[in-house]
BASE-187305 format. One record per residue (C-alpha): residue in three letters; x, y, z. Coordinates in steps of 0.5 Angstrom, whole numbers, plus 500, padded with zeros to 3 digits. Example, Ala and Ser with C-alpha at 12.3 -4.5 7.8 and 13.67 -1.06 7.14 Angstrom:
ALA525491516 SER527498514 
***
This chain:
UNK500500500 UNK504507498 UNK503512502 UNK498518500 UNK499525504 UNK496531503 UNK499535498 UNK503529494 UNK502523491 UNK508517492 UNK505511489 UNK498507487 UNK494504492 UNK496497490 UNK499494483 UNK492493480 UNK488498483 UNK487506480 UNK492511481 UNK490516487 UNK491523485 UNK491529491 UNK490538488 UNK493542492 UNK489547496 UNK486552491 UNK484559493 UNK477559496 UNK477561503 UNK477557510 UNK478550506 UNK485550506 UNK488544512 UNK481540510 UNK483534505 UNK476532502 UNK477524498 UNK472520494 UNK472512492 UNK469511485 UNK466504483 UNK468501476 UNK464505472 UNK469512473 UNK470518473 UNK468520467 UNK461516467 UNK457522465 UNK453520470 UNK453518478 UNK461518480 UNK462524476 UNK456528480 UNK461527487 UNK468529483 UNK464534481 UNK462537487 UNK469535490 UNK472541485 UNK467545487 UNK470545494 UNK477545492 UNK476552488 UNK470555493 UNK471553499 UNK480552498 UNK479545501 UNK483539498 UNK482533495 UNK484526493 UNK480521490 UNK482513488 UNK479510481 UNK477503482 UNK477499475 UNK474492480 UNK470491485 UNK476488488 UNK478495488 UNK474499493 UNK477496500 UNK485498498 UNK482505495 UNK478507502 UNK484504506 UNK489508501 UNK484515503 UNK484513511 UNK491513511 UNK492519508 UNK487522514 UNK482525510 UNK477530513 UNK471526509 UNK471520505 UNK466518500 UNK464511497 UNK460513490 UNK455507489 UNK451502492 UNK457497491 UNK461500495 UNK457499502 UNK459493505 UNK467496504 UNK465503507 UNK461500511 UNK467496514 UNK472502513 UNK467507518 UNK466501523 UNK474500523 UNK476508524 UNK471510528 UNK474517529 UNK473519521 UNK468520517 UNK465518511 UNK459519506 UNK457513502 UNK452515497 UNK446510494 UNK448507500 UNK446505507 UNK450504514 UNK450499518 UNK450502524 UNK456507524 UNK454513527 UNK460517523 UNK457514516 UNK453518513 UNK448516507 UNK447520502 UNK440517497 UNK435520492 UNK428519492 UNK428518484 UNK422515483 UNK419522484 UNK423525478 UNK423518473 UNK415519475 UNK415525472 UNK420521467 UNK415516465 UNK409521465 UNK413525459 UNK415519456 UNK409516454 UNK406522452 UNK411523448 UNK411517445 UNK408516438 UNK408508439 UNK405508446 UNK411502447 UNK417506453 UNK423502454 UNK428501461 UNK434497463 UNK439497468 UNK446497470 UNK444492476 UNK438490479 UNK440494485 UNK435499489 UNK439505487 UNK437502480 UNK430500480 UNK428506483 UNK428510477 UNK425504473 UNK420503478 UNK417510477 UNK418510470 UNK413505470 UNK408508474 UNK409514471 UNK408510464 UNK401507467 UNK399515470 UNK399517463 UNK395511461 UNK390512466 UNK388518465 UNK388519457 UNK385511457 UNK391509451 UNK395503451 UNK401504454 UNK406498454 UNK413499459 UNK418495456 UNK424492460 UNK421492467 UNK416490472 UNK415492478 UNK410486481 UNK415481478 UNK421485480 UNK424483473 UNK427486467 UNK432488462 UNK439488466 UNK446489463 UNK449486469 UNK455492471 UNK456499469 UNK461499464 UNK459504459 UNK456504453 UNK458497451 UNK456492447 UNK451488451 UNK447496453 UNK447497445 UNK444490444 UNK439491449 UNK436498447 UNK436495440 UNK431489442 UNK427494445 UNK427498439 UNK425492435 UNK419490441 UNK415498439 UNK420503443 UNK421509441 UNK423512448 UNK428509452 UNK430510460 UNK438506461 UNK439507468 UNK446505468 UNK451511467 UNK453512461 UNK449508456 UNK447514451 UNK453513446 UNK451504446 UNK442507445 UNK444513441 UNK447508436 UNK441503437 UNK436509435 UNK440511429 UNK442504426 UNK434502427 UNK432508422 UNK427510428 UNK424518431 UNK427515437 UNK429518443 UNK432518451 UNK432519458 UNK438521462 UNK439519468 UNK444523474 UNK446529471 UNK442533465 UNK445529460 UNK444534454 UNK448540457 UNK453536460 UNK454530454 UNK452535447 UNK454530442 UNK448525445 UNK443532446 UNK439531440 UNK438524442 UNK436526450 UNK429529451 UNK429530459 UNK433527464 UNK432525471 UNK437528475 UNK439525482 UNK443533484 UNK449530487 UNK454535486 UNK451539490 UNK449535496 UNK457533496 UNK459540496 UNK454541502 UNK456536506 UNK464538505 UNK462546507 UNK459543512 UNK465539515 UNK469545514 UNK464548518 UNK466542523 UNK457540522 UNK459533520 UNK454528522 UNK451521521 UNK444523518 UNK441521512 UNK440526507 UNK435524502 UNK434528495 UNK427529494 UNK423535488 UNK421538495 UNK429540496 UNK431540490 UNK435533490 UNK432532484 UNK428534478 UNK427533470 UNK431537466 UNK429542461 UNK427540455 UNK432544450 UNK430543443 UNK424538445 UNK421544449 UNK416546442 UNK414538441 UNK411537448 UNK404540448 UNK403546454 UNK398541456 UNK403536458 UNK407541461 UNK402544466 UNK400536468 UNK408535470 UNK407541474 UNK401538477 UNK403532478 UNK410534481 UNK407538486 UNK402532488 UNK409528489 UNK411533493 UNK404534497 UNK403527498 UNK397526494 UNK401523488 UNK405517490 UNK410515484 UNK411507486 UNK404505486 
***
């Protein structure tokens, strides 16, 4: 295990894990003796998606707040222990873990250093008063999602699939469904969901988050071929593998993105994305950084909701004048019955 200290780095965690990489103070103010650190899972931290949100937030810190930061990519799950050990040797101020996968070894990493604290974010805590977990109701915003979809949709067939069969997966796809079905009830078309089943609890996985690969492209194609002309990858960056499956099917199909506003922050698929469903984590990992700068770190839960703003839809950009004003005023109905209570998006 090499060495990581504040200000230089000496080597790698282990010979397979991802290099480590440590910035020197920036020039915000009240920062500066603050070492702020992250651990990705496999999918990097350039997933344009999850991972990326939280590195995004770190840099924010570093040029806000002066903080520093450090952060471990890891290629393998096989990586995730050595890289939190790598981040606790280094004595960081925070840690967070990016990704459901991570929770058994953040988990144990809290439970064995008592005294430091960590973030795990789609994660839980088994008990470790000085983790903190950081989720996001996504039902809410892929409700919405599922909604739009099938209002926009000429087919009346809407598509989803997965990374992996976790919750932090199936949440989106649950609410997409039944956002799916909201509009269906209401206007008394067919709408068909393809790719998952809530009630089953079955459906369309790649079975890990590799970006853009072969098994997410074909499995876009094969709902293309089953009638959907909108679909919904919630796995990191499948926008490259579902914009080429749109393209090579000859269809008027389009997206969803997922985590960030894909369309702003990835243009190359902007004319292929209609909305996306944003789980907001580069600002959540910001406050929580700012407030352990301000020595308020705690074990709470934090849960983005359309209420606080921790998630939300996108804008609709180029596809604003094709969505009707009445849909867009029935969204905004139904956002504020989600918020309200009166609207529950998992049923």
């Amino acid at each position: 295990m090499a060495t990581l200290t504040r200000r230089a780095l000496t080597g790698f965690a282990t010979a397979g894990a991802a290099a480590l990489v440590l910035a020197g103070c920036a020039g915000g103010a009240g920062g500066g003796d603050y070492l702020a650190c992250a651990v990705s899972d496999e999918g990097s931290w350039n997933d344009k998606s999850f991972n990326e949100a939280v590195y995004d937030g770190l840099q924010l810190a570093e040029s806000e707040l002066g903080v520093e930061i450090a952060e471990a990519e890891s290629n393998t799950p096989e990586d995730f222990g050595p890289n939190l050990q790598a981040m606790v040797d280094a004595n960081c101020d925070v840690i967070f873990g990016v990704g459901f996968n991570l929770i058994e070894d953040i988990n144990a990493a809290a439970a064995a250093n008592p005294e430091m604290n960590f973030v795990t974010v789609d994660g839980y805590s088994e008990g470790n008063a000085n983790l903190k977990p950081v989720n996001y109701a996504m039902a809410e915003s892929s409700y919405l999602a599922g909604y739009l979809a099938a209002a926009y949709s000429t087919t009346k067939v809407v598509g989803t699939y997965g990374g992996m069969q976790i919750p932090a997966v199936t949440d989106f796809m649950d609410g997409y469904y039944y956002g799916a079905m909201a509009y269906a009830n209401e206007t008394g078309e067919d709408v068909t969901v393809v790719g998952w089943d809530p009630m089953s609890e079955t459906g369309d996985f790649i079975g890990d988050f590799i970006p853009n690969s072969a098994t997410s492209k074909s499995i876009a194609a094969s709902q293309i071929e089953a009638g959907a002309d909108v679909i919904f990858p919630v796995g990191g960056d499948q926008f490259g593998a579902g914009s080429e499956a749109i393209t090579e099917a000859g269809i008027d199909g389009v997206m969803i993105g997922v985590d960030k506003d894909i369309a702003l922050t990835s243009p190359e698929y902007a004319e292929f994305v209609l909305t996306s469903a944003e789980k907001r984590m580069t600002q959540a990992t910001f406050d929580i950084i700012e407030d352990g700068v301000g020595g308020e770190f705690n074990g709470d839960i934090y849960v983005g909701t359309l209420a606080n703003g921790g998630t939300d839809l996108s804008p609709l950009y180029d596809f604003d004048s094709e969505v009707s004003q009445e849909v867009k005023d029935r969204l905004a109905e139904i956002k504020q019955g989600i918020i309200d209570g009166e609207i529950d998006p998992l049923s």
